[in-house]
VOPAGU-2260 file (C-alpha; in pm, 1 decimal, decimal comma):
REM VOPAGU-2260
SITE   aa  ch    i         X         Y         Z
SITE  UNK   A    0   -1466,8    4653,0    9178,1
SITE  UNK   A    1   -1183,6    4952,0    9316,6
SITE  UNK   A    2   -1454,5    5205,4    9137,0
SITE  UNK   A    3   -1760,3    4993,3    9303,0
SITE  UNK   A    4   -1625,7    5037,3    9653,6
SITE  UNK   A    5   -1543,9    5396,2    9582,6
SITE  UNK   A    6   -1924,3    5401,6    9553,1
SITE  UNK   A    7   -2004,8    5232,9    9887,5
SITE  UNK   A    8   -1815,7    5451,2   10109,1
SITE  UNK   A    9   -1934,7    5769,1    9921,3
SITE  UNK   A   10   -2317,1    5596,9    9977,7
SITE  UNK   A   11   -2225,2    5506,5   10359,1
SITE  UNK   A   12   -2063,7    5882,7   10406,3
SITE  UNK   A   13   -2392,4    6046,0   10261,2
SITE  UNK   A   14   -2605,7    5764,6   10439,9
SITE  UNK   A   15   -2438,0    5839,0   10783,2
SITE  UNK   A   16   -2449,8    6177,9   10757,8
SITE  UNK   A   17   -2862,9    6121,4   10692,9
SITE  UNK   A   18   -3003,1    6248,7   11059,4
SITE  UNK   A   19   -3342,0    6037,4   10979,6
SITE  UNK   A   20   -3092,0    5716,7   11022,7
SITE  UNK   A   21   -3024,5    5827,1   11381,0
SITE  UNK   A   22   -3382,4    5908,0   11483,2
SITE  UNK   A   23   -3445,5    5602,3   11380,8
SITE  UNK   A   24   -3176,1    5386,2   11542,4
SITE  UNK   A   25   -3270,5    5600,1   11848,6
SITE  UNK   A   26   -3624,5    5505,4   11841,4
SITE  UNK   A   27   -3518,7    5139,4   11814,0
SITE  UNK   A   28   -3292,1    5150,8   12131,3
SITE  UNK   A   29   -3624,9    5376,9   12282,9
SITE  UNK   A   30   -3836,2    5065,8   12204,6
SITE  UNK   A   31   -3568,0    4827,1   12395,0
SITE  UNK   A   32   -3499,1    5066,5   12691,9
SITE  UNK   A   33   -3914,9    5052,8   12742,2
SITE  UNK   A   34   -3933,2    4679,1   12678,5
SITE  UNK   A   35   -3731,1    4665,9   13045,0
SITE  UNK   A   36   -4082,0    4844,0   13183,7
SITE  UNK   A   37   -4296,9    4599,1   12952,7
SITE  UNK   A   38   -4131,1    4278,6   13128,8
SITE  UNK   A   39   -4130,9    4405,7   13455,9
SITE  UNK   A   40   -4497,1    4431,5   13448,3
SITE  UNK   A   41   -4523,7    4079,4   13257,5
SITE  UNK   A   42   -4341,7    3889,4   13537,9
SITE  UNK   A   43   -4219,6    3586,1   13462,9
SITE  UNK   A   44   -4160,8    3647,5   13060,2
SITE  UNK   A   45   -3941,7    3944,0   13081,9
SITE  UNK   A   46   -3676,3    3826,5   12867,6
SITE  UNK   A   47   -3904,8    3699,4   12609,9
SITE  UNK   A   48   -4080,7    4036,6   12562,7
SITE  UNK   A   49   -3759,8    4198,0   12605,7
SITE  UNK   A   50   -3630,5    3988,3   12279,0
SITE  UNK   A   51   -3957,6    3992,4   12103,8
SITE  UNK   A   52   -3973,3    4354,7   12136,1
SITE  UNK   A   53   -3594,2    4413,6   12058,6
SITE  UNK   A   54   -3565,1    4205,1   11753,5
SITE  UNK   A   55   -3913,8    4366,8   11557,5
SITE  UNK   A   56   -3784,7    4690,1   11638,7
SITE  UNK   A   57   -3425,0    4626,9   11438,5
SITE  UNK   A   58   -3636,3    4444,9   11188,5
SITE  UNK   A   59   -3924,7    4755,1   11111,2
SITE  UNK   A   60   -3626,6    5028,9   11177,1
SITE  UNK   A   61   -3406,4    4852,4   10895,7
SITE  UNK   A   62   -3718,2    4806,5   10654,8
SITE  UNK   A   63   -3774,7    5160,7   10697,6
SITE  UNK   A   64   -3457,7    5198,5   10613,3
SITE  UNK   A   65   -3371,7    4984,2   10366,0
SITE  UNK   A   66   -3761,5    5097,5   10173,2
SITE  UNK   A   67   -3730,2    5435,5   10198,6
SITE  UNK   A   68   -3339,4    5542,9   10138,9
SITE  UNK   A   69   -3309,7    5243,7    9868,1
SITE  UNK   A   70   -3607,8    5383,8    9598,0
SITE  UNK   A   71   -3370,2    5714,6    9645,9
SITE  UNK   A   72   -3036,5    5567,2    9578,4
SITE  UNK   A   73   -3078,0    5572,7    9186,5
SITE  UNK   A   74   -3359,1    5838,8    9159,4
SITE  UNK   A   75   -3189,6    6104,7    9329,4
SITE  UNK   A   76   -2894,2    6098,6    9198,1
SITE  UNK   A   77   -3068,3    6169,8    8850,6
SITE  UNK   A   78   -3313,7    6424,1    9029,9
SITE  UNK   A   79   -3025,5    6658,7    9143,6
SITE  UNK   A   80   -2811,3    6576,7    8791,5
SITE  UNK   A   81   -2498,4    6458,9    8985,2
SITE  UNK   A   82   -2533,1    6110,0    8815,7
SITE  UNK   A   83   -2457,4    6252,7    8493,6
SITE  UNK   A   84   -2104,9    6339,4    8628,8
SITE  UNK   A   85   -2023,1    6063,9    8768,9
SITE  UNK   A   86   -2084,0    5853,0    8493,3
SITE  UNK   A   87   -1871,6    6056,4    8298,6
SITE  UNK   A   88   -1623,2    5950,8    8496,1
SITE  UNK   A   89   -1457,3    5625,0    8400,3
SITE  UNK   A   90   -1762,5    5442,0    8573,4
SITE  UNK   A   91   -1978,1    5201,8    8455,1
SITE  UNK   A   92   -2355,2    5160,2    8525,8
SITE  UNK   A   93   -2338,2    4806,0    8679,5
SITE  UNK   A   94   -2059,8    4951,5    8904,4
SITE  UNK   A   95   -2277,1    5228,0    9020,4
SITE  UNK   A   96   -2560,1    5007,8    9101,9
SITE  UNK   A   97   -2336,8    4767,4    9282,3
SITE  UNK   A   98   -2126,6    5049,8    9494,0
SITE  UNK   A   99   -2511,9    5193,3    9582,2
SITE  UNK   A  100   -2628,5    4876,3    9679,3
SITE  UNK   A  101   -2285,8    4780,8    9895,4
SITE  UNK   A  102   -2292,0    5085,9   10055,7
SITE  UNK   A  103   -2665,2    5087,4   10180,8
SITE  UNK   A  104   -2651,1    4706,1   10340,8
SITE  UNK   A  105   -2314,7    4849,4   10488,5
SITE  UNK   A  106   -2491,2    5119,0   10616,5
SITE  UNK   A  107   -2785,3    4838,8   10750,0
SITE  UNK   A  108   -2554,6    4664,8   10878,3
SITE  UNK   A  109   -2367,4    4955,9   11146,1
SITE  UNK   A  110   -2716,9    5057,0   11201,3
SITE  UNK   A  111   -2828,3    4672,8   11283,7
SITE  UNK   A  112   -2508,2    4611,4   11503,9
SITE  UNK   A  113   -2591,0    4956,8   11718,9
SITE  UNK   A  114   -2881,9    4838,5   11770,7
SITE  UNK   A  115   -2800,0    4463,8   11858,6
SITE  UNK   A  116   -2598,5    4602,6   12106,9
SITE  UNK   A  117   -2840,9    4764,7   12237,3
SITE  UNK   A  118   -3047,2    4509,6   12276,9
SITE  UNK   A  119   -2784,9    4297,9   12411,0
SITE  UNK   A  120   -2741,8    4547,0   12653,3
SITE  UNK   A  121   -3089,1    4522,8   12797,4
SITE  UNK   A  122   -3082,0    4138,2   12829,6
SITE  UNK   A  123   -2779,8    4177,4   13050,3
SITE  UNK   A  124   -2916,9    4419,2   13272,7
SITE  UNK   A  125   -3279,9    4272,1   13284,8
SITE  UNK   A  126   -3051,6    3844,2   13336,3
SITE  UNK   A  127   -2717,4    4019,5   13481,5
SITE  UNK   A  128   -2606,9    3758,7   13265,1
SITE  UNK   A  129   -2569,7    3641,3   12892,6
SITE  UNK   A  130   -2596,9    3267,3   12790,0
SITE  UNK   A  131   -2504,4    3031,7   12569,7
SITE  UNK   A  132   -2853,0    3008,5   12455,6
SITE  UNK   A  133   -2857,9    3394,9   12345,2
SITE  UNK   A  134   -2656,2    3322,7   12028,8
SITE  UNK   A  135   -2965,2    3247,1   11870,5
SITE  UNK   A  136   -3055,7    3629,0   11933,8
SITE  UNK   A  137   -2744,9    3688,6   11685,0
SITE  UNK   A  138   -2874,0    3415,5   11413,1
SITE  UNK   A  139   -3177,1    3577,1   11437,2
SITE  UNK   A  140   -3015,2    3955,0   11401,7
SITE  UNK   A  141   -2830,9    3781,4   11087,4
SITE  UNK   A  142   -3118,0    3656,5   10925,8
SITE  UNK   A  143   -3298,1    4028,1   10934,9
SITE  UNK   A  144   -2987,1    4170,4   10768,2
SITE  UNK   A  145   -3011,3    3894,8   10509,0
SITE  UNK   A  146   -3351,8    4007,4   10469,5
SITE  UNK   A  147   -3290,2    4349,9   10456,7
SITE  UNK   A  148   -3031,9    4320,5   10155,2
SITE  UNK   A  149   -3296,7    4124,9    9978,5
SITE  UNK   A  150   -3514,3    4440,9   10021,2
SITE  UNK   A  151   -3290,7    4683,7    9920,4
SITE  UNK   A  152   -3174,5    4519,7    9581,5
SITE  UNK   A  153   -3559,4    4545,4    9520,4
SITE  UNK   A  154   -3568,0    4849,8    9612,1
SITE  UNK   A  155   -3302,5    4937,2    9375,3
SITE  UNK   A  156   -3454,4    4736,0    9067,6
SITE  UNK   A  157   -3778,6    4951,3    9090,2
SITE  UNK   A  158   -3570,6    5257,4    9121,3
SITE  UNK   A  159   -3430,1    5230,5    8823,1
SITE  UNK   A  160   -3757,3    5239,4    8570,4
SITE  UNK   A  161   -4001,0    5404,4    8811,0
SITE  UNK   A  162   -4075,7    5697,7    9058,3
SITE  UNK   A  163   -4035,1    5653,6    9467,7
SITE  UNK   A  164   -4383,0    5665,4    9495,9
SITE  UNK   A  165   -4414,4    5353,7    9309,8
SITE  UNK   A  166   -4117,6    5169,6    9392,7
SITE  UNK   A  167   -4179,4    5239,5    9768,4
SITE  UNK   A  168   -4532,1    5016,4    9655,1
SITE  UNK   A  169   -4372,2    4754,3    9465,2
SITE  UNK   A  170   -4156,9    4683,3    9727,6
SITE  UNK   A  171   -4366,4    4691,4    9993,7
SITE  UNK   A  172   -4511,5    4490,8    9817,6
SITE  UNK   A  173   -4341,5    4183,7    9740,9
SITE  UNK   A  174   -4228,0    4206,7   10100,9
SITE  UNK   A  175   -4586,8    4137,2   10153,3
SITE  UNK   A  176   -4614,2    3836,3    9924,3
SITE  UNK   A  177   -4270,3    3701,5   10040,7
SITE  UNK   A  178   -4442,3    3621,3   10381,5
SITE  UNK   A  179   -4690,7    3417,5   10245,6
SITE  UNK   A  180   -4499,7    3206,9    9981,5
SITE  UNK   A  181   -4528,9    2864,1   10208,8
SITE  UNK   A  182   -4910,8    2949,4   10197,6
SITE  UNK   A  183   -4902,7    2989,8    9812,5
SITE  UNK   A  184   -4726,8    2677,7    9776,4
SITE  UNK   A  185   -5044,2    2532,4    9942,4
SITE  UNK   A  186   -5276,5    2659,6    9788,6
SITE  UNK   A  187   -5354,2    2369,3    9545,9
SITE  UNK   A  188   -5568,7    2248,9    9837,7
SITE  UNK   A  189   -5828,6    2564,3    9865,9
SITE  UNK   A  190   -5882,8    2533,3    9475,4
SITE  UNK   A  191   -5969,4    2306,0    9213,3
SITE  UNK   A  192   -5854,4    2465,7    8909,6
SITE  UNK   A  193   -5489,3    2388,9    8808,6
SITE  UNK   A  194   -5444,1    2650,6    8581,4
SITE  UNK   A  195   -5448,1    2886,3    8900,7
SITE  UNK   A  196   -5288,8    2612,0    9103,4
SITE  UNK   A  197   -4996,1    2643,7    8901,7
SITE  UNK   A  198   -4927,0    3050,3    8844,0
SITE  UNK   A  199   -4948,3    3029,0    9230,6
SITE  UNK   A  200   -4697,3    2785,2    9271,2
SITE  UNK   A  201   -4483,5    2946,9    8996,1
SITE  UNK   A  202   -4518,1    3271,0    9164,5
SITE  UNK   A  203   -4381,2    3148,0    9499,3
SITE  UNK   A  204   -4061,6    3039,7    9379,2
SITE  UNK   A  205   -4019,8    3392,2    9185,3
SITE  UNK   A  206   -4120,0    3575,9    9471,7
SITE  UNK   A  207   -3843,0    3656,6    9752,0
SITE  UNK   A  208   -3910,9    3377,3   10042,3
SITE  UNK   A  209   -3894,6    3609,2   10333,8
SITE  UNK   A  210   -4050,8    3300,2   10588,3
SITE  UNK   A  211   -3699,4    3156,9   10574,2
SITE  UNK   A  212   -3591,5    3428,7   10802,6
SITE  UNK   A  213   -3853,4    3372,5   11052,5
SITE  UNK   A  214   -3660,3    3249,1   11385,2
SITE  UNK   A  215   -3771,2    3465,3   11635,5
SITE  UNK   A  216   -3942,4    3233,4   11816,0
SITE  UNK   A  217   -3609,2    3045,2   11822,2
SITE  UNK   A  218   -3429,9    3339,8   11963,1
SITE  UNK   A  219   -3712,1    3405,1   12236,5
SITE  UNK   A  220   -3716,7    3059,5   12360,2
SITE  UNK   A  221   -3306,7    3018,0   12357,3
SITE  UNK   A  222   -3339,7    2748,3   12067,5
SITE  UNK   A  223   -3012,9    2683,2   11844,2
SITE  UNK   A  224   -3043,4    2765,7   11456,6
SITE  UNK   A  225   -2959,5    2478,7   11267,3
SITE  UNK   A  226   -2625,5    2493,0   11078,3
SITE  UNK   A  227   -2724,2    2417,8   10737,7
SITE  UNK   A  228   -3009,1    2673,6   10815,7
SITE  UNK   A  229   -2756,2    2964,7   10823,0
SITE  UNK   A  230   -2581,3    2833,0   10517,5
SITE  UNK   A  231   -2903,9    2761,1   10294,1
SITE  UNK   A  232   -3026,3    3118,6   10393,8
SITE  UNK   A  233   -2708,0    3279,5   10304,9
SITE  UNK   A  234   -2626,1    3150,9    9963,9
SITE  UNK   A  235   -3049,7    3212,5    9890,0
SITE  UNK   A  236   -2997,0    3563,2    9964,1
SITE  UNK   A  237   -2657,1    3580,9    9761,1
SITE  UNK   A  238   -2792,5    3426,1    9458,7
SITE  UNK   A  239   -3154,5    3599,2    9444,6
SITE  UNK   A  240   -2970,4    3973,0    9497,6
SITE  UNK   A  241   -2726,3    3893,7    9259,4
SITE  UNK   A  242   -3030,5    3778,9    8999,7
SITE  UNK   A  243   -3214,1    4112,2    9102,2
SITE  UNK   A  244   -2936,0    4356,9    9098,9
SITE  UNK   A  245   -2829,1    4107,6    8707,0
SITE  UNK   A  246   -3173,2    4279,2    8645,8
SITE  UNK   A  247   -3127,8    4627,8    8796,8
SITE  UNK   A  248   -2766,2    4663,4    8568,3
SITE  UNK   A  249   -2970,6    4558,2    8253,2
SITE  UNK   A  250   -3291,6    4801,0    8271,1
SITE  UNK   A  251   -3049,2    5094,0    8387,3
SITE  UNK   A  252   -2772,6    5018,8    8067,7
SITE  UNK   A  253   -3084,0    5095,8    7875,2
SITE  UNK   A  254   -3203,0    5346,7    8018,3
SITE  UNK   A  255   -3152,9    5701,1    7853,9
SITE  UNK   A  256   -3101,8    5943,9    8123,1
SITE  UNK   A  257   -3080,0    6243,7    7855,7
């Protein structure tokens, strides 16, 4: 694990020092800064454009993120040939996949906190106050970065068999999908054939359930998260990365990188 988080900070460094990361977390805090002139020309709903606006810029910022710097984790460190060294090293695979992986959602997660506080920020000029009630605003900052791990250990998984390109589309992908697994679940009542009933249902429990993050409208209206919520949602997203990045460490041990 000493030799994983070696990995992480080494990933966060190179991340950080990425100047697409802060164009991006500047465009998110450019999106909050003109959500103050969106609610004060929707009077009356200021601060729920204000958090409607904040929250789906942290959440498209960090999928661009998490998308497009996770299919390059793996890839480019076999593109440029500096994987090669490293793995001489006494490092194993699995570690190198887990420090990546560590050191990406770290990375998310600075990124998502800058711009939480920016958001923040904006509420308490546009209320000159913060509530009680805001909290859910952090739940439902939580639940993207939940979300956003999820997408980078699939990220990851694709990168290790396949090119960007295509691991940018896989992912995208079953992001996709994951926001209609409810839908899937019920689909047994558009169709009358239970051979396709079931590969639907099946599918829905293999795909990543990316509804269970959906509390924004929670957040907006200043409605508490249930406890057990927070707790289901965070062992889900512990146990289905850990599955995926199980996965990741087996294709890349076999592998040949010659």
């Amino acid at each position: 694990m000493r030799r994983a988080g070696v990995v992480a900070l080494n990933t966060f460094r190179e991340a950080v020092r990425d100047r697409v990361l802060y164009n991006l977390v500047f465009f998110a805090l450019l999106m909050m800064a003109a959500a103050i002139l969106v609610g004060q020309i929707s009077i009356g709903i200021e601060e729920i454009v204000i958090v409607s606006l904040g929250l789906s810029a942290i959440s498209v910022i960090g999928l661009l993120i998490a998308i497009f710097i996770g299919v390059g984790l793996v890839y480019k460190e076999m593109d440029k040939r500096t994987l090669y060294a490293l793995l001489a090293a006494p490092v194993r695979r699995w570690e190198f996949l887990l420090g990546k992986f560590g050191g990406l959602v770290l990375t998310l997660a600075v990124n998502t906190a800058a711009m939480s506080a920016g958001l923040f920020l904006v509420m308490w000029y546009v209320k000159h106050t913060l509530a009680r009630e805001d909290s859910a605003v952090l739940v439902a900052v939580y639940f993207i970065l939940l979300k956003l791990a999820l997408v980078v250990a699939l990220a990851m998984l694709f990168s290790c068999f396949t090119t960007p390109l295509l691991s940018i589309l896989f992912t995208a992908g079953l992001y996709i999908s994951g926001l209609f697994v409810q839908e899937m679940r019920t689909f047994h009542s558009l169709t009358p054939k239970p051979v396709l009933e079931a590969i639907t249902r099946w599918l829905s429990y293999l795909l990543p359930n990316f509804q269970n993050f959906g509390v924004m409208g929670s957040a907006v209206h200043g409605r508490a998260v249930p406890a057990a919520l927070i707790l289901e949602n965070t062992m889900y997203t512990v146990v289905y990365c850990a599955i995926v990045l199980l996965t990741a460490a087996a294709v890349f041990s076999r592998r040949n990188l010659k």
